[in-house]
Structure formats: structure tokens, C-alpha cells
DSSP file (Angstrom, degrees, kcal/mol; ACC not computed):
  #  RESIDUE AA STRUCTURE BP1 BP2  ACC     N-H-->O    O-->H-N    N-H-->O    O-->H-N    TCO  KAPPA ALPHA  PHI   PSI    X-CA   Y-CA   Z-CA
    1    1 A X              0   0    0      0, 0.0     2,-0.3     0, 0.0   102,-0.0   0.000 360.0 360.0 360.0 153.8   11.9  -64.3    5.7
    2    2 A X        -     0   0    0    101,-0.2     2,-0.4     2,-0.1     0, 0.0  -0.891 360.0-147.0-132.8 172.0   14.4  -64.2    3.2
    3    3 A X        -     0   0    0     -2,-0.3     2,-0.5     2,-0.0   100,-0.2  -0.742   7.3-169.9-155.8 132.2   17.3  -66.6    2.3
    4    4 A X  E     -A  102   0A   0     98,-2.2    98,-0.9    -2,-0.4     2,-0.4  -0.933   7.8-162.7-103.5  98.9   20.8  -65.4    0.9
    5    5 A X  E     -A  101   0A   0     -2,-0.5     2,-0.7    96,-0.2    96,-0.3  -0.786  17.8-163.0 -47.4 100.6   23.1  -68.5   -0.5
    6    6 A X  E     -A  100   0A   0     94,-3.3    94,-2.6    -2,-0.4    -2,-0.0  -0.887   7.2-163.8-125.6 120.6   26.4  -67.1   -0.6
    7    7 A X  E     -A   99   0A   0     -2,-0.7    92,-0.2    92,-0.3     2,-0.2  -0.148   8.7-175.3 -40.0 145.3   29.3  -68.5   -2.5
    8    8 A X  E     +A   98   0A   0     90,-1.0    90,-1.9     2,-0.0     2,-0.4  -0.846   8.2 174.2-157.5 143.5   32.9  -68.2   -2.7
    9    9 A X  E     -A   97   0A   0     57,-0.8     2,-0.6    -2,-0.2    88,-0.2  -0.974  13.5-159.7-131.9 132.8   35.5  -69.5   -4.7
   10   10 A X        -     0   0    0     86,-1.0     2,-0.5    -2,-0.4    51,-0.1  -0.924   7.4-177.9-110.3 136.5   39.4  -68.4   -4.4
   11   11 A X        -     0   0    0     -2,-0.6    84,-0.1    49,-0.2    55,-0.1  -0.742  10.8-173.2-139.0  94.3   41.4  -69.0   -7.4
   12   12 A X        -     0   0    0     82,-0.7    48,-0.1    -2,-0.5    82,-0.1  -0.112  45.5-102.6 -69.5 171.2   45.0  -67.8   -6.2
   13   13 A X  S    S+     0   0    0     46,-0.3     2,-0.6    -2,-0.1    47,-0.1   0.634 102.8  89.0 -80.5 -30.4   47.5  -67.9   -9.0
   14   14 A X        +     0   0    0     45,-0.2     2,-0.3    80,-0.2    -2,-0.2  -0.784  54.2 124.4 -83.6 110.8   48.9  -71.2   -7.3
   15   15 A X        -     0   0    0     -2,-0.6    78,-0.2    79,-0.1     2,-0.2  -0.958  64.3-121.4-170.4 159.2   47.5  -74.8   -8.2
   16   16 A X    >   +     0   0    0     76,-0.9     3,-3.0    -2,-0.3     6,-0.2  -0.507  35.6 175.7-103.1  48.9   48.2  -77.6   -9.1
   17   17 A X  T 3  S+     0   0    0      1,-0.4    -1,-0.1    -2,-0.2     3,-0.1   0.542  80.6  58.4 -43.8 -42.8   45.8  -77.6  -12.3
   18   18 A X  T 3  S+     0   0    0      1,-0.2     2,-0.7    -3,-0.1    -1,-0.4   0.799 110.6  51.2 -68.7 -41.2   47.0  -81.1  -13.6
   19   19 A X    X   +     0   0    0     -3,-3.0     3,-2.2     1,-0.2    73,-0.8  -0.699  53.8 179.7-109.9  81.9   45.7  -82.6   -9.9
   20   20 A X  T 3  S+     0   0    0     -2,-0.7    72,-2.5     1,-0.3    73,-0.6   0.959  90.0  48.8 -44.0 -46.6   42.1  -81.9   -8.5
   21   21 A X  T 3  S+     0   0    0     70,-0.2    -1,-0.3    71,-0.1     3,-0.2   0.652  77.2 138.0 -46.8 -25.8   42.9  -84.0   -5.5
   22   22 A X    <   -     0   0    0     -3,-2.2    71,-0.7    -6,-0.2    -6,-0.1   0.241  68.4 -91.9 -71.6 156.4   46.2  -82.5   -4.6
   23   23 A X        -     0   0    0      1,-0.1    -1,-0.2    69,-0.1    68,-0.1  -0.223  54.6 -98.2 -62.2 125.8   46.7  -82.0   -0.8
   24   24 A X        -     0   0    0     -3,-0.2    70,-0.1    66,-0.1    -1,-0.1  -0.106  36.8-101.4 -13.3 117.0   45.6  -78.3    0.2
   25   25 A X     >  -     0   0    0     68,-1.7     4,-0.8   -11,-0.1     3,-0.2  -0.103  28.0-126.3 -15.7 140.9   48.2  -75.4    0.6
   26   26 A X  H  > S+     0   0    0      1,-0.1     4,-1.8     2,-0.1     3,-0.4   0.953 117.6  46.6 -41.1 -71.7   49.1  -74.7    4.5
   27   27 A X  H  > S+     0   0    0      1,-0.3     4,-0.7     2,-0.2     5,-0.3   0.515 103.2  55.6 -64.8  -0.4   48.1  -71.4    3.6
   28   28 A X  H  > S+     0   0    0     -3,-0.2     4,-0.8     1,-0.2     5,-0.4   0.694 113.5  51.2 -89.1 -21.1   44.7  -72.0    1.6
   29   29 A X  H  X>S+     0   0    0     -4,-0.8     4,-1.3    -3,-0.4     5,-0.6   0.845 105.9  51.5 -75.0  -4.0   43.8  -73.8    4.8
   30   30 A X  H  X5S+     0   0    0     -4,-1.8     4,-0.6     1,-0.2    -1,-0.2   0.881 116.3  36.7 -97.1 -22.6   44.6  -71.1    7.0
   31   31 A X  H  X5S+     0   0    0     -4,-0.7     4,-0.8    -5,-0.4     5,-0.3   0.853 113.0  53.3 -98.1 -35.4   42.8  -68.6    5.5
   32   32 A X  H  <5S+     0   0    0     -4,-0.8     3,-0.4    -5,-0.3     4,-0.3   0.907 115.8  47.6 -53.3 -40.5   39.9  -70.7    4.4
   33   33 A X  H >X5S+     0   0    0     -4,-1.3     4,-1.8    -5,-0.4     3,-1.0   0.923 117.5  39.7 -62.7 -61.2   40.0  -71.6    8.6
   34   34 A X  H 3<<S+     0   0    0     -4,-0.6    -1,-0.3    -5,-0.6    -2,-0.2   0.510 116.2  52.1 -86.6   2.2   40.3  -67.6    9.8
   35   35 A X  T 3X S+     0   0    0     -4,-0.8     4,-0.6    -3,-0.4    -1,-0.2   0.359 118.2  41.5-108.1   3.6   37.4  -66.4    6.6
   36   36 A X  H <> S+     0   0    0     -3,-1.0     4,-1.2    -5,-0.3     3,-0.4   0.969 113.0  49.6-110.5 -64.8   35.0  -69.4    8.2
   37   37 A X  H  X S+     0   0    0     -4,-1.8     4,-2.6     2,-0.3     3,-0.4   0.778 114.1  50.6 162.9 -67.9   35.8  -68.5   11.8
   38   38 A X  H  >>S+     0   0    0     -5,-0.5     5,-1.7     1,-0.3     4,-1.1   0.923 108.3  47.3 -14.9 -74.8   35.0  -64.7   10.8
   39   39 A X  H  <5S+     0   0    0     -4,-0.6    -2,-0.3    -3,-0.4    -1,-0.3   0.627 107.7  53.9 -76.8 -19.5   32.0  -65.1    9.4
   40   40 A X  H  <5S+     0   0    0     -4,-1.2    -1,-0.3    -3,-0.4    -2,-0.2   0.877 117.0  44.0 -87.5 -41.5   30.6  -67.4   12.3
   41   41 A X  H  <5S-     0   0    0     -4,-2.6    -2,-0.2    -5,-0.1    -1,-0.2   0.609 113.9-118.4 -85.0  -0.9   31.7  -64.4   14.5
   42   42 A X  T  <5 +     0   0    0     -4,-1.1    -3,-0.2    -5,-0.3    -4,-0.1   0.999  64.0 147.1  75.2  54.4   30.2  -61.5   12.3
   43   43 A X    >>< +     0   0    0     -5,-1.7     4,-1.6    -6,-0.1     3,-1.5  -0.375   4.5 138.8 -62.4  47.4   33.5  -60.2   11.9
   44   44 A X  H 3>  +     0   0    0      1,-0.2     4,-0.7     2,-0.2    -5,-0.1   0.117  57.4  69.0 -86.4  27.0   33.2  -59.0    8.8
   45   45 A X  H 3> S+     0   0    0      2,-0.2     4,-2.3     3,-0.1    -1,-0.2   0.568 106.5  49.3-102.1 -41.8   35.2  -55.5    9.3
   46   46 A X  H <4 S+     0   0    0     -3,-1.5     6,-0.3     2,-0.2     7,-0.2   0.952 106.0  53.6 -71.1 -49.4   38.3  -57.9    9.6
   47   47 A X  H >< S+     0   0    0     -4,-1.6     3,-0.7     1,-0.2    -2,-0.2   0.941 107.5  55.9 -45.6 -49.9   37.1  -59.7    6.2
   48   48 A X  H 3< S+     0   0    0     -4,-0.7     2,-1.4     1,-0.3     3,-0.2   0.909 115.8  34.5 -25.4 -70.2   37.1  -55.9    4.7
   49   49 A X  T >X S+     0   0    0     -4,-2.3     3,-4.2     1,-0.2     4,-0.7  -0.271  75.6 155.3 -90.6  59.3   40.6  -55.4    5.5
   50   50 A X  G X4  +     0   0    0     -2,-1.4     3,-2.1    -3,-0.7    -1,-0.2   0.838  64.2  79.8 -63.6 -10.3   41.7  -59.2    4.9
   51   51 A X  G 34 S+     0   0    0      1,-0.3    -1,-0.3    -3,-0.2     3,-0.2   0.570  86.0  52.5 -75.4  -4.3   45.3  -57.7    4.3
   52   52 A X  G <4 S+     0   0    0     -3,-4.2    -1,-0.3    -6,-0.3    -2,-0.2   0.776  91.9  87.5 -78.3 -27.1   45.9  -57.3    8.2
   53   53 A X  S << S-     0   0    0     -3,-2.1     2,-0.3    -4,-0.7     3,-0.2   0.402  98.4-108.9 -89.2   6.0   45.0  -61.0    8.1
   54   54 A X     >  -     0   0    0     -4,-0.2     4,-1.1    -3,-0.2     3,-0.1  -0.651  47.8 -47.8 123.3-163.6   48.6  -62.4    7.4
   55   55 A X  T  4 S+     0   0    0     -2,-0.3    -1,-0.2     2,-0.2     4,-0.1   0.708 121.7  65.3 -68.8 -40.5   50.3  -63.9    4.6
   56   56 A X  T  > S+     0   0    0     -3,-0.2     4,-1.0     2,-0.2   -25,-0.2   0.680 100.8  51.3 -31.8 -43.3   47.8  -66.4    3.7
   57   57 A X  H  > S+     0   0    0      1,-0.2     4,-1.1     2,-0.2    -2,-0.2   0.776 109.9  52.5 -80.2 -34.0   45.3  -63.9    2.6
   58   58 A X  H  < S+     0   0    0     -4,-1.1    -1,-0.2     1,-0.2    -2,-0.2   0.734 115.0  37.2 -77.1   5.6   47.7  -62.4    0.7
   59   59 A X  H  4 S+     0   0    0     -4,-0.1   -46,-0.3   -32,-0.1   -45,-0.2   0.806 117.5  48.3 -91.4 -27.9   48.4  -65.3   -0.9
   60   60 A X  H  < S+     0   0    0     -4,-1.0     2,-0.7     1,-0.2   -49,-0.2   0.707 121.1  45.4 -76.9  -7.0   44.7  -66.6   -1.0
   61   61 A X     <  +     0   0    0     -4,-1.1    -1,-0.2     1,-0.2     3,-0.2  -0.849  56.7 145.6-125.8  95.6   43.9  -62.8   -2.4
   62   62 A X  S    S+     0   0    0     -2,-0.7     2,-0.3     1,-0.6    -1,-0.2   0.707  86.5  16.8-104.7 -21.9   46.3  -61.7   -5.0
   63   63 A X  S    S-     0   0    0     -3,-0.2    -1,-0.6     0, 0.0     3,-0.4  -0.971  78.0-134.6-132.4 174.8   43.5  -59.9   -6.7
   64   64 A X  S >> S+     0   0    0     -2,-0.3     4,-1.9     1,-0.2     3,-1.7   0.382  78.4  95.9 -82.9   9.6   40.1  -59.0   -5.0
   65   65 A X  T 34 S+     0   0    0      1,-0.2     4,-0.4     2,-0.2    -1,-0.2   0.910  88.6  42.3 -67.2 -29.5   37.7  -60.1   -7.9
   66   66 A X  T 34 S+     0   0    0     -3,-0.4   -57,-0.8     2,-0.1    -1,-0.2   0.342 124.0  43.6 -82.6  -9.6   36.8  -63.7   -6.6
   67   67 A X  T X4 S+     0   0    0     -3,-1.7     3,-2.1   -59,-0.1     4,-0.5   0.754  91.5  71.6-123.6 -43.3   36.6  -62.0   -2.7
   68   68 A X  T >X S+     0   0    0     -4,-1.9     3,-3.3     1,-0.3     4,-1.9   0.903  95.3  55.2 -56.2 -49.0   34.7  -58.8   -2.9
   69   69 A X  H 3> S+     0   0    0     -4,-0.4     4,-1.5     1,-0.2    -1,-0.3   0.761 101.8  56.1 -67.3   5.3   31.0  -60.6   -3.6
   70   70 A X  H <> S+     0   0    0     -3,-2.1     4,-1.1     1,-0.2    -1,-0.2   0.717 110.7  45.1 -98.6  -8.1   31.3  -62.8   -0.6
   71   71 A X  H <> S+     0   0    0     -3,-3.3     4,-1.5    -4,-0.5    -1,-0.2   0.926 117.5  46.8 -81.6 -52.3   31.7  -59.2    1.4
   72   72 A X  H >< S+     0   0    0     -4,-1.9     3,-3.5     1,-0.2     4,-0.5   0.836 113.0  43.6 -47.0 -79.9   28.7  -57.9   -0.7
   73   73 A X  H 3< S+     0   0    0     -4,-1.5     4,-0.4     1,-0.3     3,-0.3   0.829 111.1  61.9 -26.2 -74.7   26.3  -61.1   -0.2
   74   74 A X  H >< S+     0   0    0     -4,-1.1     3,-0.5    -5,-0.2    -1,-0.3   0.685  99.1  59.4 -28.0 -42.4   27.6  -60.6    3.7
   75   75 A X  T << S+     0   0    0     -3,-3.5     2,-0.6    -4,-1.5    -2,-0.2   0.971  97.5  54.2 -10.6 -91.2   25.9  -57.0    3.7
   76   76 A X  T 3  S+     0   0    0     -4,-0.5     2,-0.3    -3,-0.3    -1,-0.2   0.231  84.7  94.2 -68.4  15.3   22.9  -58.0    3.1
   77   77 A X    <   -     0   0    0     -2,-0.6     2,-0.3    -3,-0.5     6,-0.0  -0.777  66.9-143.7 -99.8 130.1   22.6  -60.7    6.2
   78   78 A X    >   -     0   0    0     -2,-0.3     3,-1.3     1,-0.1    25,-0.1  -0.536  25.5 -90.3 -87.4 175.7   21.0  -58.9    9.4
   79   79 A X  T 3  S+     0   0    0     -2,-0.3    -1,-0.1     1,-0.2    -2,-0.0   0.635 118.1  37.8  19.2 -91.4   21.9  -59.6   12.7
   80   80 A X  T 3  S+     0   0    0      2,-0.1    -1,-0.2     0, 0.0     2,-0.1   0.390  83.7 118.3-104.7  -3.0   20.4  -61.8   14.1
   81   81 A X    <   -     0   0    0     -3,-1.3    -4,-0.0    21,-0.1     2,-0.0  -0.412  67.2-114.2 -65.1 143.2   20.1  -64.3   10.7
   82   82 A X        -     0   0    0     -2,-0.1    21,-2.6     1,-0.0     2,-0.3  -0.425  22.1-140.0 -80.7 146.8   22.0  -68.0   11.3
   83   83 A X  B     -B  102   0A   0     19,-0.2     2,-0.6    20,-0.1    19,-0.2  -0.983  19.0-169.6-101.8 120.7   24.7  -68.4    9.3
   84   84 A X        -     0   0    0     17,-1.7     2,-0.5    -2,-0.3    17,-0.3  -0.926   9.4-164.7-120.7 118.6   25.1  -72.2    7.8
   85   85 A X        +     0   0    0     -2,-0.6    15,-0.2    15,-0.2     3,-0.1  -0.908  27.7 158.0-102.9 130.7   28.6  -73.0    5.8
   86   86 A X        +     0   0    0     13,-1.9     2,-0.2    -2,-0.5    14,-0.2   0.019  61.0  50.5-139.8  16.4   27.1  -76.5    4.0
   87   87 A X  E     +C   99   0A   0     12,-1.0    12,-1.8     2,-0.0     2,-0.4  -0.769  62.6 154.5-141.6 102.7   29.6  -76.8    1.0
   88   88 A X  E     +C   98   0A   0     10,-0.3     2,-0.3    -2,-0.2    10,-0.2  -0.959  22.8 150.7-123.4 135.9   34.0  -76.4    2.0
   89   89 A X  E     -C   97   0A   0      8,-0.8     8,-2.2    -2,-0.4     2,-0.3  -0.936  29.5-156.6-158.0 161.0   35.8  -78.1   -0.5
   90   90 A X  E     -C   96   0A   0     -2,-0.3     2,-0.3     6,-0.2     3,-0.2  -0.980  10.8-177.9-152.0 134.6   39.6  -77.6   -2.1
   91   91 A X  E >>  +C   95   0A   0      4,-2.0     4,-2.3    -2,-0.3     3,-1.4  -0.876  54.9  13.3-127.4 146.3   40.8  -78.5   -4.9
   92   92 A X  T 34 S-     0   0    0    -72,-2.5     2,-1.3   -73,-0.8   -76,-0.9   0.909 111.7 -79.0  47.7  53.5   44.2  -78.5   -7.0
   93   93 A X  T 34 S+     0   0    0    -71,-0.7   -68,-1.7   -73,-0.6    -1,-0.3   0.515 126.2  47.9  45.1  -3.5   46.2  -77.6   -3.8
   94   94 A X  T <4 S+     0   0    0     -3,-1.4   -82,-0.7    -2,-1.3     2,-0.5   0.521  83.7  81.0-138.8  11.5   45.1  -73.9   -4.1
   95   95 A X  E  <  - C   0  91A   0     -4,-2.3    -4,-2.0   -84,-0.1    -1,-0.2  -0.919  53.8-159.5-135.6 105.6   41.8  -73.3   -4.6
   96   96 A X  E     - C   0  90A   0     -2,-0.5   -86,-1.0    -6,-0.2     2,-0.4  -0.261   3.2-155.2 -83.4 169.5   39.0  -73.2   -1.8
   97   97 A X  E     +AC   9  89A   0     -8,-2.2    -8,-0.8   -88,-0.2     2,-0.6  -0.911  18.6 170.2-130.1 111.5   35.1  -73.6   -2.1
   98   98 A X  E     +AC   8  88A   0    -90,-1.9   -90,-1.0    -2,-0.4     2,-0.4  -0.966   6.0 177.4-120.2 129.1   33.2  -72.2    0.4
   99   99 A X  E     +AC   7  87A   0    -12,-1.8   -13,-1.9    -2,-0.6   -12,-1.0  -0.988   7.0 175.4-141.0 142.9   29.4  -71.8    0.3
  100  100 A X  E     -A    6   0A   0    -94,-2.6   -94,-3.3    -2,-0.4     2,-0.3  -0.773  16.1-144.9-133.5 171.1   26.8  -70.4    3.0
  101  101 A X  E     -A    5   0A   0    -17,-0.3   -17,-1.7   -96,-0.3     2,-0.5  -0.928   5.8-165.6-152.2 162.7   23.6  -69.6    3.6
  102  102 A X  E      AB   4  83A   0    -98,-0.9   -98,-2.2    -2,-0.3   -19,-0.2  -0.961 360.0 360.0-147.6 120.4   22.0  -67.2    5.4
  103  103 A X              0   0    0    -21,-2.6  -101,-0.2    -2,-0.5   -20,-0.1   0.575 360.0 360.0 129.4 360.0   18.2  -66.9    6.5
């Protein structure tokens, strides 16, 4: 048995730096919503091409450097391993925290 902890952090270009608290984007929720909702259906072919996935992912993704490991780490999950999201958090109005586990 193996077990893969996989992380994710987005740090769009938009935040509120001065405010940790500050209320969540629409759009960091809406993609945060539709990349959790993915991964619980092993749609990770949609995660690939997150640029079909609306305007939110391009906003949550202006570049891919913070998004590509959470496709790698996704790879390496077979089948039939449970997926467990046990960390979502957001901060400065633009910036999500996502962490899973796998195994």
C-alpha cells in the first residue's frame, strides 16, 4: 500500500495581501468547487485542459507553475485508491489551499 499526500496551492496575481481573512473571490471558489468535484470523479483529463473550464480557471491559472504538480501527484493514484481532500482553506481573497491524500 502506498500513500500519496498531494498539495495544491493557487496564487493567482489577485489578493488581497494586506488581509488573510478577506472574503474569497466568486471565482477562486468556483474553480476551487469544479478542481474538488473533478478529482472526486477522476476527471482528471478535464483538470489537463483546465482552460475549457471557464473563466475562473483562467483566472485561478494565469500561469501553470502552482497547477501542473497536483496533475503530476494525480498520475500516480491508481484506480481504485480513495481519494480524501482533509485541508480547503482561502486566504487573502485569492488564494486557495487544497490538500489530498490518496492511498
Amino acid at each position: 500500500m502506498k500513500i500519496i499526500l498531494l498539495g495544491w496551492i493557487m496564487v493567482p496575481g489577485l489578493f488581497f495581501w494586506n488581509d488573510i481573512n478577506a472574503v474569497p473571490f466568486d471565482w477562486n471558489l468556483e474553480f476551487d468547487t469544479i478542481v474538488k468535484r473533478q478529482i472526486d470523479a477522476r476527471n482528471f483529463e478535464d483538470l489537463i485542459n483546465y482552460s475549457a473550464l471557464g473563466s475562473a480557471a483562467l483566472l485561478s491559472i494565469p500561469t501553470s507553475d502552482h497547477y501542473l504538480p497536483m496533475l503530476y501527484a494525480l498520475g500516480l493514484l491508481d484506480k481504485d485508491e480513495a481519494i480524501t481532500h482533509f485541508y480547503e482553506v482561502y486566504q487573502h481573497g485569492g488564494i486557495s489551499m487544497r490538500c489530498f491524500q490518496g492511498g
